[in-house]
NUGU-339571 format. One record per residue: chain; y, z, x of N, C-alpha, C in turn. Coordinates in Angstrom, 2 decimals. Last residue first. Layout:
NUGU-339571
PT ch    n_yy    n_zz    n_xx   ca_yy   ca_zz   ca_xx    c_yy    c_zz    c_xx
PT  A       Y       Z       X       Y       Z       X       Y       Z       X
...
END
This chain:
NUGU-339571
PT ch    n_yy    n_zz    n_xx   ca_yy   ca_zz   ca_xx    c_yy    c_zz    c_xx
PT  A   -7.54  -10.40   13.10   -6.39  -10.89   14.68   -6.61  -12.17   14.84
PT  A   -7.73   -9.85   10.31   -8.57  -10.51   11.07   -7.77  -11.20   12.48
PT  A   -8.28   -7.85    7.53   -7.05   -8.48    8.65   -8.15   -8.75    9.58
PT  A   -9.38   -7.62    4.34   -9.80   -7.78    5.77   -8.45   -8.07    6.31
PT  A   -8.50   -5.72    1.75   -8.68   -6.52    2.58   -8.73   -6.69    3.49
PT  A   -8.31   -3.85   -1.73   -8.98   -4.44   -0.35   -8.72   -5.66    0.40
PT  A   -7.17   -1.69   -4.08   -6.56   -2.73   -2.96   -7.33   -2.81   -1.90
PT  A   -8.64   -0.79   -6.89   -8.14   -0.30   -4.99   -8.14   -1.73   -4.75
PT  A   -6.57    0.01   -9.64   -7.53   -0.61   -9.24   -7.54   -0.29   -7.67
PT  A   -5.14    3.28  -10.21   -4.86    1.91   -9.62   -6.20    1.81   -9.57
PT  A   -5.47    6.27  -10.37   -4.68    5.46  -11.66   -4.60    4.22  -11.29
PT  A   -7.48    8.85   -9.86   -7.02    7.48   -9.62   -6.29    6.53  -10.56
PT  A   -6.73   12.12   -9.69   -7.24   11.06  -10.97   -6.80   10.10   -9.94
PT  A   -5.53   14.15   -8.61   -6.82   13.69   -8.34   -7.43   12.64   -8.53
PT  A   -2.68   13.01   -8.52   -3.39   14.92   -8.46   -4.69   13.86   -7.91
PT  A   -2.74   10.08   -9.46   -1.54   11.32   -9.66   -2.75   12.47   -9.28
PT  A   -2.96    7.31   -6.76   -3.45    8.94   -7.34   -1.95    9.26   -8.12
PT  A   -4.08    4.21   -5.72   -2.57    4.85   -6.68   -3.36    6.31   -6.98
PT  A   -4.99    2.80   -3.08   -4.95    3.06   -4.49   -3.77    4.07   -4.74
PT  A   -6.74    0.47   -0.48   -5.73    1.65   -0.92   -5.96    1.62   -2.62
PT  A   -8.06   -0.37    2.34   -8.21    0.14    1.20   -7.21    0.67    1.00
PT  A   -9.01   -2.73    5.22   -8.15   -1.86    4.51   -8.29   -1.34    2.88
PT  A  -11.10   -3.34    7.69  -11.23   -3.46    6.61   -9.79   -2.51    6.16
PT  A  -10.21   -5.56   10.92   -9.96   -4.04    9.98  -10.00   -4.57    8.52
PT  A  -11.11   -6.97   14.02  -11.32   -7.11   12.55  -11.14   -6.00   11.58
PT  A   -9.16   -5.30   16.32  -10.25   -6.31   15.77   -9.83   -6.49   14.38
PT  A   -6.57   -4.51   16.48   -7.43   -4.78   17.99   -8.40   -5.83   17.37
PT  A   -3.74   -4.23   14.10   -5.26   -4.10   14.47   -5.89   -4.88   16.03
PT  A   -0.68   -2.98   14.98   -1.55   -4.41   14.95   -3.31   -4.00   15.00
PT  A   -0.32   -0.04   12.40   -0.53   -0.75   14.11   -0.97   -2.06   13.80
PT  A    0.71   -0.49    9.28   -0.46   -0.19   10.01   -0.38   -0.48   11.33
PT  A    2.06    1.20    5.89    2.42   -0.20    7.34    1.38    0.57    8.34
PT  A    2.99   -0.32    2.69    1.75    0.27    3.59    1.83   -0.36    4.63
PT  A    4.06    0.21   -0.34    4.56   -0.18    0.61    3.73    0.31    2.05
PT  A    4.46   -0.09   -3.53    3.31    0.65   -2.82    3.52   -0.28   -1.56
PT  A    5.90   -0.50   -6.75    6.06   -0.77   -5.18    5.05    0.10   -3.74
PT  A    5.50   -1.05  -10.23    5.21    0.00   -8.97    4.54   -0.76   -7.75
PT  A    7.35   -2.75  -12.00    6.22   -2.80  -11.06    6.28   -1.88  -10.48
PT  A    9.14   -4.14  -13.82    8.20   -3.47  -14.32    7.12   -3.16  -13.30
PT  A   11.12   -5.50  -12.77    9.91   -6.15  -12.71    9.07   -5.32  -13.14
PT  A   13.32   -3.22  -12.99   13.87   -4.78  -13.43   12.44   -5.55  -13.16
PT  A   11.96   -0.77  -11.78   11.61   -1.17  -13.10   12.73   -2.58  -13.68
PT  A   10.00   -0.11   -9.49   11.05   -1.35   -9.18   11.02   -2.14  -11.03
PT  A    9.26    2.70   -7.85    9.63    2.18   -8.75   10.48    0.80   -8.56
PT  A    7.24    3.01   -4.67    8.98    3.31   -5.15    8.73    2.11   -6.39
PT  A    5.94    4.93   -1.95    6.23    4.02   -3.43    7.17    4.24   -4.07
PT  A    5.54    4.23    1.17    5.67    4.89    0.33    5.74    4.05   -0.78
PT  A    3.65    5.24    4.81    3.10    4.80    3.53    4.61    5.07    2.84
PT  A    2.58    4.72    8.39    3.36    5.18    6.81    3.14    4.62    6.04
PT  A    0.38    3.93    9.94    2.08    4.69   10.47    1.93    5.00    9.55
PT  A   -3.56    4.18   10.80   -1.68    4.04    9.49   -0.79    4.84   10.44
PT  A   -4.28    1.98   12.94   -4.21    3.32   12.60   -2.80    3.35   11.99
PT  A   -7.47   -0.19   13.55   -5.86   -0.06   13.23   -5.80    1.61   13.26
PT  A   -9.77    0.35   14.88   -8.99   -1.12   15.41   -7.72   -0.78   14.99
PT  A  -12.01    0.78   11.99  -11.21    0.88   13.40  -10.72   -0.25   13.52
PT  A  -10.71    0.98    8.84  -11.82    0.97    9.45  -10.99    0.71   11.27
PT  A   -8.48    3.23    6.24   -9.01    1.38    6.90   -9.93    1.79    8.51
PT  A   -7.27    3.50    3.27   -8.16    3.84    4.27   -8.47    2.99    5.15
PT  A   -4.90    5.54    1.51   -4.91    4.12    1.98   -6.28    4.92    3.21
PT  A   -3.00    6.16   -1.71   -4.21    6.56   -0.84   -4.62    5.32    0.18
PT  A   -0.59    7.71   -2.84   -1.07    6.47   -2.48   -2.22    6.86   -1.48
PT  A    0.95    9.29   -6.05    1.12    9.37   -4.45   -0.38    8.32   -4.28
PT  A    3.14   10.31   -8.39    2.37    9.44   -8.29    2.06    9.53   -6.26
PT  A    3.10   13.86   -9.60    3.10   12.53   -8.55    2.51   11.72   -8.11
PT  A    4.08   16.45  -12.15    3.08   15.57  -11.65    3.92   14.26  -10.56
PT  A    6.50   17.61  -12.97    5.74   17.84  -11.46    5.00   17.17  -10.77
PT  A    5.66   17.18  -15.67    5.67   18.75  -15.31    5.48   18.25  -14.05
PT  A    4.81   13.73  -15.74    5.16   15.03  -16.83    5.51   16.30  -15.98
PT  A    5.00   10.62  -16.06    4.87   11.51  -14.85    5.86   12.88  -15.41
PT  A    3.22    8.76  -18.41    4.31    8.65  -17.97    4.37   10.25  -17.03
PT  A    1.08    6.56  -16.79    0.86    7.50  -17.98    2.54    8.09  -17.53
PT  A    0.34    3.01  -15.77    0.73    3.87  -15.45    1.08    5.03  -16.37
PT  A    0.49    0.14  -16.74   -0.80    0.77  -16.83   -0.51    2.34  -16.48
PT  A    2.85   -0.77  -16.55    2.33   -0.28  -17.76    1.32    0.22  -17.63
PT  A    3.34   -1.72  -13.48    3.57   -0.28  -13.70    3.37   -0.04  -15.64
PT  A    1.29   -3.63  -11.60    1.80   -3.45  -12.71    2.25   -1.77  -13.44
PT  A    1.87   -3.14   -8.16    0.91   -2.57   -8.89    1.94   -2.94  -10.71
PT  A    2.62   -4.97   -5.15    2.99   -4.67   -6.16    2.17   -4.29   -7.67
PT  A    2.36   -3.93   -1.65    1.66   -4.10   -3.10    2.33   -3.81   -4.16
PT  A    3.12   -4.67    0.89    3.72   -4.88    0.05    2.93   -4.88   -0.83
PT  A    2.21   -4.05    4.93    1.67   -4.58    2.95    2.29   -3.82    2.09
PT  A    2.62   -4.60    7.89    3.48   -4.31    6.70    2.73   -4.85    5.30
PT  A    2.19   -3.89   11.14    2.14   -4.98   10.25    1.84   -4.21    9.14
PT  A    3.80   -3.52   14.21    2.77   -2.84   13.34    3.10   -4.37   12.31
PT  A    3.57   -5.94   17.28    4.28   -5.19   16.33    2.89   -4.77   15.14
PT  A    3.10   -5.97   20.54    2.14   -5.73   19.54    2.60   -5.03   17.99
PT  A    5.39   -6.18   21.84    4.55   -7.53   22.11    3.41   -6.95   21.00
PT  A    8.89   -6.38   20.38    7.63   -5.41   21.09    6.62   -6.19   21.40
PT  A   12.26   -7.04   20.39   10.93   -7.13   19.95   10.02   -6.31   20.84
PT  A   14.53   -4.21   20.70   14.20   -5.48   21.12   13.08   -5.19   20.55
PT  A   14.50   -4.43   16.99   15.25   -4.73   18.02   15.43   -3.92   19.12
PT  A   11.53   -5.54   15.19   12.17   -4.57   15.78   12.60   -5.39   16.70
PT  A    9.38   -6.24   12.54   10.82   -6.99   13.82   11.12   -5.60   13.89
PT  A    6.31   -5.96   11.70    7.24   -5.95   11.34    8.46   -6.08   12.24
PT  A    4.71   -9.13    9.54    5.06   -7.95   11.19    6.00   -7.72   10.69
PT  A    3.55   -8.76    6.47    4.08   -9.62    7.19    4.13   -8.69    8.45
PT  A    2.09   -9.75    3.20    1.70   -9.12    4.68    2.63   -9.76    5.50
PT  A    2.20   -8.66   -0.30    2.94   -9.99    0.79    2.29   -9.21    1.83
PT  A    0.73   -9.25   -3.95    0.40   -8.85   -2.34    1.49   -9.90   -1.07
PT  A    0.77   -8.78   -6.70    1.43   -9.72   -5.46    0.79   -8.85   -4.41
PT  A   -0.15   -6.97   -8.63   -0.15   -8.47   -9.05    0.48   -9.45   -8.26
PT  A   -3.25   -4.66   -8.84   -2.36   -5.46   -7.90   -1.63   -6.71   -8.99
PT  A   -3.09   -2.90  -12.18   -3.83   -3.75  -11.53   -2.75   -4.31  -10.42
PT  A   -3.62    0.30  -13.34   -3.12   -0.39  -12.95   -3.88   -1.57  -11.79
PT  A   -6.54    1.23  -15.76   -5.70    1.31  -14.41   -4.35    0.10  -14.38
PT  A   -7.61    3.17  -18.54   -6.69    2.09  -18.23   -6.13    2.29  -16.82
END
């Protein structure tokens, strides 16, 4: 049993003063029942991959149990070209998320 995406938002992100090439921001919201409950230590932690043109700033996740959802929060440079992106949900090794794909396209 994985967890499945059930929103996706993309947006820039603002900084004061603005910048002329801001990074850009994905919001995945992962159904958190699919999820095993987090025993001895264990951590949920996020895997993200993406093709040239971009390069990850940061990553984090954060519980958002009034929607029952695990928050997977992923921010990237403006891509130059066309960037494939990937991500997923790990505890240790195991994958516990469907993977999150998509193109950005400047």
């Amino acid at each position: 049993n994985v967890a499945t995406v059930r929103n996706t938002w993309i947006g820039r992100v603002i900084s004061d003063p603005p910048v002329e090439h801001p990074n850009i921001r994905f919001v995945l919201d992962f159904d958190a029942d699919a999820f095993p409950p987090l025993k001895g230590g264990m951590q949920l932690s996020g895997q993200v991959e993406n093709s040239d043109g971009a390069k990850f700033v940061a990553d984090t996740i954060a519980r958002v149990p009034e929607k029952n959802l695990i928050r997977y929060v992923i921010e990237i440079t403006e891509p130059t070209k066309a960037t494939d992106l990937r991500a997923r949900l790990k505890i240790g090794n195991s994958e516990v998320s469907e993977t999150w794909t998509y193109t950005w396209q400047p």
